[in-house]
C-alpha positions as a printed Julia matrix, in Angstrom:
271×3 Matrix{Float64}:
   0.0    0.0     0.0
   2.75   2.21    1.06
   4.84   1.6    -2.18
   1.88   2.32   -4.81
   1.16   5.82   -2.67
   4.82   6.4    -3.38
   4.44   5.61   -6.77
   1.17   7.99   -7.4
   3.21  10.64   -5.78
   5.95  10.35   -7.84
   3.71  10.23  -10.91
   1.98  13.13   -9.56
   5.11  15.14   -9.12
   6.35  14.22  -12.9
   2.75  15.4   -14.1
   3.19  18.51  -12.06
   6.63  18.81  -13.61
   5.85  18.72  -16.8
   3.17  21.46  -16.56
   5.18  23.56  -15.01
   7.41  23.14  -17.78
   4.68  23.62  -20.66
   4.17  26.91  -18.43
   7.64  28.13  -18.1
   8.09  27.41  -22.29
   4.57  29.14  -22.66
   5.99  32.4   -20.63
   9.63  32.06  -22.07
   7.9   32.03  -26.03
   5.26  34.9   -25.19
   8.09  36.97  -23.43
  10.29  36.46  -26.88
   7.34  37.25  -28.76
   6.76  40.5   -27.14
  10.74  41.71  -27.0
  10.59  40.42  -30.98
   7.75  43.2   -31.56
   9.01  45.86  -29.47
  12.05  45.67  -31.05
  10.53  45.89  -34.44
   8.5   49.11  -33.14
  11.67  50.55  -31.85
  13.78  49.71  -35.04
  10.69  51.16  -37.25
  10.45  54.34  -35.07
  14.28  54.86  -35.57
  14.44  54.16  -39.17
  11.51  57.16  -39.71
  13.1   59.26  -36.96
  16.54  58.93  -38.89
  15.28  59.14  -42.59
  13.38  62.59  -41.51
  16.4   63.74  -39.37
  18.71  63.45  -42.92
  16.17  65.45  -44.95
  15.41  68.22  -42.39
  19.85  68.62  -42.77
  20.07  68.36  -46.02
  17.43  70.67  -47.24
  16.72  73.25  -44.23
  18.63  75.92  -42.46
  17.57  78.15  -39.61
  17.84  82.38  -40.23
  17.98  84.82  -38.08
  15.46  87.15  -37.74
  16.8   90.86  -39.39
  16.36  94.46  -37.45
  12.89  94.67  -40.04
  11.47  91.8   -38.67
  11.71  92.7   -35.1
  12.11  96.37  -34.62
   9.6   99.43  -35.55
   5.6   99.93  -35.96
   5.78  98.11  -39.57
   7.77  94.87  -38.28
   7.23  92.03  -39.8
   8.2   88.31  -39.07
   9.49  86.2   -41.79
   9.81  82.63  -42.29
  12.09  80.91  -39.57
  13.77  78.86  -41.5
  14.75  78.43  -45.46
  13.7   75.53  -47.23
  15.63  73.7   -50.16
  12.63  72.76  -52.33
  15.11  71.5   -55.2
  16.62  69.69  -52.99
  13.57  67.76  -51.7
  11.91  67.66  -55.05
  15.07  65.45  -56.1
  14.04  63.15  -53.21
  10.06  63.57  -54.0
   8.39  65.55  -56.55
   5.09  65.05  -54.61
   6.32  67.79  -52.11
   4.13  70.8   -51.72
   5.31  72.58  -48.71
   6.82  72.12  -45.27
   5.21  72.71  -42.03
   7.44  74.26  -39.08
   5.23  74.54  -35.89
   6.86  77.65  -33.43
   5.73  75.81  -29.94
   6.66  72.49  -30.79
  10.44  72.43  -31.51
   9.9   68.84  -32.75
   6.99  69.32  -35.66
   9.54  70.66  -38.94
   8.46  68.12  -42.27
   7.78  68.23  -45.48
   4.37  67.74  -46.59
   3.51  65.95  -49.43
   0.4   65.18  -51.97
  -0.72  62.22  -52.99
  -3.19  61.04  -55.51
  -5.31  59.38  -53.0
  -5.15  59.64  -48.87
  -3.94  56.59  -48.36
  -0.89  56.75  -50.34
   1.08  58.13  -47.72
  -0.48  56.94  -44.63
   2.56  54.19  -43.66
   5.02  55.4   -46.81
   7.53  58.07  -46.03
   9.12  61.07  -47.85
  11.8   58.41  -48.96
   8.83  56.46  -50.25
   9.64  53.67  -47.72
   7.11  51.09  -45.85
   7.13  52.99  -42.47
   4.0   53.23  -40.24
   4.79  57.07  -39.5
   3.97  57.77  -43.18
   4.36  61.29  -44.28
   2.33  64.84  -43.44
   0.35  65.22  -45.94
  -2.73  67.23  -47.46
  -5.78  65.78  -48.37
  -6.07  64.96  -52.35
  -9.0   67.18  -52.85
  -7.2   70.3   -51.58
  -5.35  72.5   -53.89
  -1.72  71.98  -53.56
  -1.13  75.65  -53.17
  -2.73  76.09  -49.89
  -5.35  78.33  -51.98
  -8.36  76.9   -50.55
 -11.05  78.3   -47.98
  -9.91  75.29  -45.96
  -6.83  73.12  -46.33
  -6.79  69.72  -44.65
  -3.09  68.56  -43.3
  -2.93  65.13  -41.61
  -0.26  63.57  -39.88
   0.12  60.29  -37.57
  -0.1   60.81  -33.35
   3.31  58.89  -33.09
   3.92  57.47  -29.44
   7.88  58.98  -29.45
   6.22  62.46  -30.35
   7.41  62.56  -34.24
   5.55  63.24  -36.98
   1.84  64.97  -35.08
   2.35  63.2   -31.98
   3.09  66.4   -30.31
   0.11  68.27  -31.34
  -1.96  67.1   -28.46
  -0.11  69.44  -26.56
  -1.79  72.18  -27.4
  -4.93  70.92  -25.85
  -2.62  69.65  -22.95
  -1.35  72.57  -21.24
  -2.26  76.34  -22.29
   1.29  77.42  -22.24
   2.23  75.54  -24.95
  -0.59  78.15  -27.06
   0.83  81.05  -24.9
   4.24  80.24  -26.02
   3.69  80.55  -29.07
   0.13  80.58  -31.14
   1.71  80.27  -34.72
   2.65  77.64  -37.05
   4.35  78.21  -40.16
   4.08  76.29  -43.88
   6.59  77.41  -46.9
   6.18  76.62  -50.33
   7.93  76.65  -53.03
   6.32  79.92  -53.95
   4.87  81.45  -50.7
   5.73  81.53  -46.95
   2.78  81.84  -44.93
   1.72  82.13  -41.98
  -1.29  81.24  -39.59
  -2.67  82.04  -36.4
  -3.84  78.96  -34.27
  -7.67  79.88  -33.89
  -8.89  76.61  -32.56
  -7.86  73.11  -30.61
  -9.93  70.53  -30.16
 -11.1   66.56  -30.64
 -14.08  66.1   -32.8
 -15.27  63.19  -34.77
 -13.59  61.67  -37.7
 -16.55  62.84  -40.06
 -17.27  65.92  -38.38
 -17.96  69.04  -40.46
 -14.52  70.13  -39.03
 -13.15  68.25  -42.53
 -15.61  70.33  -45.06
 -14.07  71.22  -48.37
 -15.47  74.14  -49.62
 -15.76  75.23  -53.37
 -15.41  79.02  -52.7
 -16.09  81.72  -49.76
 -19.55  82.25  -48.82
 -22.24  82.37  -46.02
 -21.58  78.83  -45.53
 -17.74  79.26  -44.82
 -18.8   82.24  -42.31
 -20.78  80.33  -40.47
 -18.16  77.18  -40.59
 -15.65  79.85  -39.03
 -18.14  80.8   -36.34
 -18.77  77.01  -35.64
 -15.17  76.37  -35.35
 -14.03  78.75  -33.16
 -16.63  78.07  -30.35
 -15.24  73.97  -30.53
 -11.63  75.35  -29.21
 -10.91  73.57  -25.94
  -8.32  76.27  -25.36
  -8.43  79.94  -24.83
  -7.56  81.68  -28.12
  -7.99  84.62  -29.55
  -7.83  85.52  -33.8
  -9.81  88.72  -33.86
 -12.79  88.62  -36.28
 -12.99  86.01  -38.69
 -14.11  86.86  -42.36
 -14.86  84.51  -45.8
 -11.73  85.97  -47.01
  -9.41  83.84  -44.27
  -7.68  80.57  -45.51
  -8.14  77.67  -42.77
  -5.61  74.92  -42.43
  -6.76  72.35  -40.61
  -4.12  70.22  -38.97
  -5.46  66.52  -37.66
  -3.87  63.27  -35.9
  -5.22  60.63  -34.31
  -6.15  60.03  -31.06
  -6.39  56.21  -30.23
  -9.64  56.4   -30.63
 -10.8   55.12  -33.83
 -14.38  57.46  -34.28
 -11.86  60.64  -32.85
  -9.52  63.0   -34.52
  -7.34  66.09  -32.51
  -6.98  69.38  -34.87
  -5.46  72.36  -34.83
  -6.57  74.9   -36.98
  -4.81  78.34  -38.05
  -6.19  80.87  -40.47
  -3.2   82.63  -42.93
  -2.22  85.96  -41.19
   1.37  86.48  -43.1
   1.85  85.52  -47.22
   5.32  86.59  -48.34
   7.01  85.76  -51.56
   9.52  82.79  -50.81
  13.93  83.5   -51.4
């Protein structure tokens, strides 16, 4: 009696044994499983981080404001930086503009066009597979930023590239206070705009209306827009003859998109 308990234990113990061996291989596999895809989300991340690091070098330089810009009742601010557009159209001839953002040291790309909105959701400037994609404005806009309103999107990136910093405006105040300007240069024009409104709003919200011309309908779109802001602004009185850029990301929320939206207060001839 003694010697089959013994044995039942011992079979027991094996049995418990090898579970806890099918366990320990179970945790060991999903544990190399998960390092596998971080590591692929890190090497991605880098690889987009790098290949926009190289173009913002090779095609922008920083200027110094002159005594016109900041001196005297007539000042006026220029451009922050100079863009190579030869230079990038080498790379890309679908390159429109590029968007520098004053608050947010980190948000300087180029923005492209493509012939559809998808194009350039998880390709980059380079034209490689990349989930950051490229900034880019929607295909039904007019390349030259002509447009009543002008629809820019860009992916909420989790290391901050790309939009993934715009959320900060709706995050602290200061970051509006700091500066409430964003800039985009073309190869033509340098403009300009005043950041009238911040907010989230739904992905087919009438935040992303196209319209054909100015008109009672754009008024009243400007009105609309303004009073969605979830931060204090202030742009003065808006009129049909203001251009809207409306810049939008993501917010992990699939029915939600976070925009930022500036109307044109500077046009200058680009150098």
């Amino acid at each position: 009696m003694s010697g089959k308990n013994t044995e039942n234990q011992s079979k027991q113990k094996k049995k418990g044994d090898i579970l806890l061996t099918l366990v320990l291989i179970v945790a060991i596999a999903v544990f190399c499983y998960a390092a596998v895809n971080l590591f692929h989300i890190y090497t991605e991340y880098k690889k987009g981080t790098d290949e926009y690091n190289h173009i913002e070098q090779m095609a922008v330089t920083d200027r110094a404001p002159d005594s016109q810009e900041v001196a005297g009742p007539n000042a006026q601010p220029k451009a922050p930086i100079d863009v190579d557009f030869a230079a990038l159209k080498s790379v890309n001839s679908d390159v429109v503009g590029w968007i520098y953002i004053e608050a947010l040291d980190g948000i300087s790309y180029p923005i492209v066009q493509g012939k559809d909105n998808e194009t350039y959701l998880h390709q980059t400037y380079e034209k490689n597979y990349n989930f950051a994609g490229t900034i880019f404005v929607d295909y039904e806009n007019s390349p030259d930023f002509s447009d009543c309103n002008t629809l820019v999107y860009g992916h909420n990136m989790k290391n901050g590239s790309m939009f993934g910093h715009l959320k900060k405006f709706a995050e602290d105040q200061e970051t509006y206070n700091k500066s409430k300007y964003f800039w985009i240069l073309t190869p033509d024009k340098n403009y300009r705009y005043e950041i009238i409104s911040a907010y989230t709003t739904e992905v087919n919200s009438d935040t992303y209306t196209l319209f054909k011309g100015p008109g009672d309908e754009f008024q009243s779109y400007l009105e609309t827009i303004k009073g969605y802001s979830e931060i204090q602004t202030d742009p003065g009185e808006l009129t049909i003859k203001d251009k809207i850029v409306t810049l939008s990301t993501c917010t992990g929320n699939e029915s939600t998109r976070f925009v930022v939206q500036g109307k044109r207060d500077i046009s200058e001839d680009a150098h």
